[in-house]
C-alpha positions in Angstrom: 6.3 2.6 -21.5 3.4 4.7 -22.5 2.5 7.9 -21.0 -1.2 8.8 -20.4 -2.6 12.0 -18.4 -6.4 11.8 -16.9 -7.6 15.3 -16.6 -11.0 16.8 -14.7 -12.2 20.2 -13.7 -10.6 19.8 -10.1 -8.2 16.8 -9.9 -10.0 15.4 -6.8 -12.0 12.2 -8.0 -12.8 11.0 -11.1 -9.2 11.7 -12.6 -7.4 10.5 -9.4 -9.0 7.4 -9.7 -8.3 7.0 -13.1 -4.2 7.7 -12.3 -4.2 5.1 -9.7 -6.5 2.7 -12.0 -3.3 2.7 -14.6 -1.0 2.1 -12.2 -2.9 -0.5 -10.9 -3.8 -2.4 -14.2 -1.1 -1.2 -16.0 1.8 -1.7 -13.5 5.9 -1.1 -15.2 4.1 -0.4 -18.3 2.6 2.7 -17.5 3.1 6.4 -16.3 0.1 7.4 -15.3 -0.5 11.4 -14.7 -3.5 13.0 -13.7 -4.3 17.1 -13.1 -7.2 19.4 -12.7 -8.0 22.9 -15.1 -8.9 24.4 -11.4 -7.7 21.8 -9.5 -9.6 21.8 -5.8 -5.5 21.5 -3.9 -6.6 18.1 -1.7 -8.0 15.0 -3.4 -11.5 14.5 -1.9 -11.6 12.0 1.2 -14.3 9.9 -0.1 -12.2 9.1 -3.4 -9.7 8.0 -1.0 -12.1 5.7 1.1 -13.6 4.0 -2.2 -9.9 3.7 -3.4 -9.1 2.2 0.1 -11.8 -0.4 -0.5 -9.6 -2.0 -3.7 -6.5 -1.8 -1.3 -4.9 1.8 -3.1 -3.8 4.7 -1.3 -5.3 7.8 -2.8 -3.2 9.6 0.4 -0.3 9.3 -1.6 -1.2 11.4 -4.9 -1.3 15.2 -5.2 -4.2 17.5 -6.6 -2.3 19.4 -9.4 -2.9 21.7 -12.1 -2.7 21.4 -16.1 0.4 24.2 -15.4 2.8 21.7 -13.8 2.2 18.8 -16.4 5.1 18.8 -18.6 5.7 16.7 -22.3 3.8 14.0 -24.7 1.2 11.6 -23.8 0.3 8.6 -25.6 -3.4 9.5 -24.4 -5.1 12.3 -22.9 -8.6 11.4 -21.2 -10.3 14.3 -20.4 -13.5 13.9 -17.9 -15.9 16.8 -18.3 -13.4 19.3 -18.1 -14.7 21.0 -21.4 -13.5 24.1 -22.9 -11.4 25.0 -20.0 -9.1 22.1 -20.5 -5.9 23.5 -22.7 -4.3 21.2 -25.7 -1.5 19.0 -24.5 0.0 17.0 -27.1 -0.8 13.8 -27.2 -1.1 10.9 -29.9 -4.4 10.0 -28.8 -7.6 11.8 -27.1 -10.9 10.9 -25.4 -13.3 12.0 -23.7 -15.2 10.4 -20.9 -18.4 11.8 -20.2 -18.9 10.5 -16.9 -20.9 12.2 -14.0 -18.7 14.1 -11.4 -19.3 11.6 -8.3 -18.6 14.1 -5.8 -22.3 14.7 -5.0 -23.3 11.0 -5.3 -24.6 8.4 -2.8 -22.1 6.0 -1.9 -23.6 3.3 -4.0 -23.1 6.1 -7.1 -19.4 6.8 -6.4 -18.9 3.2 -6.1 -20.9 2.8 -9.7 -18.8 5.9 -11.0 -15.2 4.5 -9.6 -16.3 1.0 -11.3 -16.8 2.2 -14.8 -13.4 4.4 -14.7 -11.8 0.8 -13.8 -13.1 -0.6 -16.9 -12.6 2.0 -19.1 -9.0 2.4 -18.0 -8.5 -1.5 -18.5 -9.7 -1.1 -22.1 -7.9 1.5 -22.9 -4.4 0.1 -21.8 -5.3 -3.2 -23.8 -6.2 -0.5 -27.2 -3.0 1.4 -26.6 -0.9 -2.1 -26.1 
């Protein structure tokens, strides 16, 4: 099973999104984690209405902070969290620069929420 952690600045949308992505594409083969360097305490309601449109309850997940993560990742994708973000071991790092979609129209979230899909797919086929 691999381990992989999503991190962003508050844990509320791109990150979440990424979690439920790997649990989505990467089913039994896959613990997906995501937390936030100042993580906002709710995950933002429009995440969970774009999430709702591919059939996955955001209303299940938890903002958390960096704090309560605990162990080794296989990756750790960080999402424009920058120098606030502290090391967590992992075997492999990225980053993705992608725009904070909290601010966006609806057609950008959507665009936003799309691209974390495909990243997240490519990334579980690179890590096997």
């Amino acid at each position: 099973m691999k381990r992989i952690l999503f991190v962003c600045v508050e844990n509320a949308n791109r990150s979440q999104m990424a979690e439920a992505f790997a649990r989505m594409h990467g089913g039994a083969t896959v613990e997906a984690l995501s937390a936030g360097s100042a993580p906002a305490g709710r995950i933002n309601p429009r995440a969970m209405r774009f999430m709702a449109e591919l059939g996955y309850d955001l209303g299940t997940h938890a903002s958390k902070s960096l704090d309560e993560i605990r162990g080794e990742f296989d990756a750790v994708v960080t999402m424009g969290c920058g120098d606030s973000c502290p090391w967590v071991p992992a075997m492999r790092r990225e980053d993705w620069n992608l725009p904070d979609p909290k601010h966006l129209d609806d057609a950008g979230y959507r665009a936003v929420r799309d691209e974390i899909s495909m990243r997240v797919q490519r990334l579980l086929a690179e890590l096997g």
